[in-house]
C-alpha positions as CSV (number, residue, x, y, z in Angstrom):
1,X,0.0,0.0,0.0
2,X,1.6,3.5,-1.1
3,X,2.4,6.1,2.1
4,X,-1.0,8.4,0.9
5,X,-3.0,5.3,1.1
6,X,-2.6,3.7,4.7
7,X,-4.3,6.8,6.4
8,X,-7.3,6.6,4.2
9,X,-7.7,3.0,4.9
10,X,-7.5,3.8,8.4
11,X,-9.6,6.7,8.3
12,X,-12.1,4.5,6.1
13,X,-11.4,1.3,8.8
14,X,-12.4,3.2,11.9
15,X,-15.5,4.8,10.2
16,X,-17.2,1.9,9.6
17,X,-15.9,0.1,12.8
18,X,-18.0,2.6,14.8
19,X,-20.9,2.3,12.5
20,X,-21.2,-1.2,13.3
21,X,-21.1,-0.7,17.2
22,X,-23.3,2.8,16.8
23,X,-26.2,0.1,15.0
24,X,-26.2,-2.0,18.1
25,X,-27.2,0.9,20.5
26,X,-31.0,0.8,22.0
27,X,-33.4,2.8,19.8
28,X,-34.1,6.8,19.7
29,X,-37.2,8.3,21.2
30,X,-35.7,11.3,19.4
31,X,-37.9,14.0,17.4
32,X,-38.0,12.8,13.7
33,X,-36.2,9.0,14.4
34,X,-37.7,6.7,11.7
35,X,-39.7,4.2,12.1
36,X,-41.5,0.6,10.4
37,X,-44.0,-1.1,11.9
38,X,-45.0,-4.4,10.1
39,X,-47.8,-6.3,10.7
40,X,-48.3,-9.9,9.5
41,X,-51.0,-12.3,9.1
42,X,-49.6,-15.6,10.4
43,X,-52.2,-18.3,9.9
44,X,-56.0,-16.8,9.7
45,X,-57.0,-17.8,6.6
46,X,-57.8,-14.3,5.1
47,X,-57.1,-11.0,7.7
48,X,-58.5,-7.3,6.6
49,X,-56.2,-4.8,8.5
50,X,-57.1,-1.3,8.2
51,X,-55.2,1.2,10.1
52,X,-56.7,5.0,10.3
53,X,-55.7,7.2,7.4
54,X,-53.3,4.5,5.8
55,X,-55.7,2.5,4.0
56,X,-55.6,-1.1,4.7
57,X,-55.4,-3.9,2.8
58,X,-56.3,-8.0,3.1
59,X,-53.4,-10.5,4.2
60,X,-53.2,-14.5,3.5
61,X,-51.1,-16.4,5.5
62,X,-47.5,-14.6,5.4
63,X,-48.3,-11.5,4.0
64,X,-47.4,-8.5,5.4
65,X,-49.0,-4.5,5.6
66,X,-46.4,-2.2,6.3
67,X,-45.4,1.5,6.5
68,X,-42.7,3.7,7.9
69,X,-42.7,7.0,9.0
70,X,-40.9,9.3,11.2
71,X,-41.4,10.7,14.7
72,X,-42.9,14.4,15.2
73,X,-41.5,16.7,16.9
74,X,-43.8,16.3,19.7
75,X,-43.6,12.3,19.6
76,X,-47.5,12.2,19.7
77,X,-47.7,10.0,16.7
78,X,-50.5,7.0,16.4
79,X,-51.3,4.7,14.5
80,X,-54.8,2.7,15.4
81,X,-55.6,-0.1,13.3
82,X,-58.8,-2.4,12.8
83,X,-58.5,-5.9,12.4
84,X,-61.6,-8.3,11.0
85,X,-61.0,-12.5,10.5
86,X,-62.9,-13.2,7.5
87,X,-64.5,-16.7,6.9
88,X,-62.8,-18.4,4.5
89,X,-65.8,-19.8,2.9
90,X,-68.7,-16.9,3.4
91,X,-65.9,-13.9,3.5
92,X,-68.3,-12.3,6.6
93,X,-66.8,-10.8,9.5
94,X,-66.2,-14.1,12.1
95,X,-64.0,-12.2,15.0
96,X,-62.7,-8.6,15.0
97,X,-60.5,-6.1,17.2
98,X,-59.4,-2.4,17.5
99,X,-56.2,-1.2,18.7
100,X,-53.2,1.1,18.8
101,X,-50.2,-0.4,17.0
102,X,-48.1,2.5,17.4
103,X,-47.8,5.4,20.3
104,X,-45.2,6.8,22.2
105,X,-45.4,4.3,24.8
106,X,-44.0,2.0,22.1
107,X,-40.6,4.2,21.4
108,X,-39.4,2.7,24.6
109,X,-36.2,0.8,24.1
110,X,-37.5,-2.6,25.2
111,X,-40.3,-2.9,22.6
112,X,-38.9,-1.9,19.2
113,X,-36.1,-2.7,18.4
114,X,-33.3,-0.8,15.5
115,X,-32.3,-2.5,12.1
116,X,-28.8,-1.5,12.2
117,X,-28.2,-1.0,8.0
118,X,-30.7,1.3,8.0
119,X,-31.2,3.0,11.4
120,X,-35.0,2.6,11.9
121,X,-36.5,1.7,14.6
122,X,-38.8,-1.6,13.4
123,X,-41.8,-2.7,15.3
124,X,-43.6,-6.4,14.5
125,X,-47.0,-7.6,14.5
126,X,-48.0,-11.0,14.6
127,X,-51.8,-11.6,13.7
128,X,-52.4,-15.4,14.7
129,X,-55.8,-17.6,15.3
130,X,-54.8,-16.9,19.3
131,X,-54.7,-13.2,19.2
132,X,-51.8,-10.6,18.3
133,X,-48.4,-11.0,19.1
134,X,-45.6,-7.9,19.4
135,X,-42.0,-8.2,19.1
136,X,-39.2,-6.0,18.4
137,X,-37.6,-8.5,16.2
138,X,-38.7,-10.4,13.6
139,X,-37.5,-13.6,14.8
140,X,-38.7,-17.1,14.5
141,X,-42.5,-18.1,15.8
142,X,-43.5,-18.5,18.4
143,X,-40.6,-17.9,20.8
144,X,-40.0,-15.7,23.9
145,X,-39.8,-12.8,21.8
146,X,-42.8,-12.7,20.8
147,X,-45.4,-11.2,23.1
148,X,-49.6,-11.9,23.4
149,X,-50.7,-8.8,23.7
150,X,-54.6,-8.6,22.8
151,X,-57.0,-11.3,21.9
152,X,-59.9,-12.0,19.2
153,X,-63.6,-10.5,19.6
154,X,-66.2,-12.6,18.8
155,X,-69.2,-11.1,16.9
């Protein structure tokens, strides 16, 4: 390596080095820190998630509804979403349930958790036959990650 070229690698070297351990810090409940939340339909035969002015959509098995956005300035954002179980056969409304997703109780550092190549702190949903599960990673299912947090209504 030429003389110019070793402090540039070293320069370039210790850049990335504290990237790396930067990523693996506990996530930001700063003003404007981005955020995904995904939510995903693990094993209802046909889910319609609707969540307040993001439109909604209908998840089979393994699909996923998902959106990012960033905090406000005032860290009041919300996201409340609606959640029907269709029958598979008659499509009609056989269990529902209404919840918040997303508040600031969730920028806590124990719930979501940070993807470290892109900075954003990532919260996951879970919609299963037993109820919705949250977890700040989106590890294998079930495990002790993964956290019951509301149950089905019955209509």
């Amino acid at each position: 390596m030429s003389f110019l070229l070793k402090p540039f690698f070293s320069i370039f070297l210790l850049f990335h080095i504290s990237i790396i351990l930067k990523a693996n810090t506990t996530p930001s409940n700063k003003a404007i820190s981005p955020y995904r939340i995904t939510i995903t339909n693990r094993d209802i035969p046909e889910v319609v998630v609707g969540c307040d002015d993001l439109g909604g959509d209908t998840l089979s098995p393994g699909n996923s509804f998902s959106w990012r956005f960033r905090m406000n300035l005032l860290s009041t954002n919300q996201y409340n979403c609606r959640f029907y179980w269709l029958d598979d056969k008659t499509h009609e409304i056989q269990n529902y349930n209404t919840f918040t997703v997303f508040n600031e109780d969730f920028t806590q550092p124990d719930l979501c958790g940070i993807d470290i190549f892109f900075r954003t702190t990532r919260c996951y949903w879970y919609v299963t036959q037993n109820g919705f599960y949250f977890s700040k990673n989106n590890g294998s299912f079930p495990s002790s990650e993964w956290r019951m947090m509301y149950g089905w209504n019955k209509i």
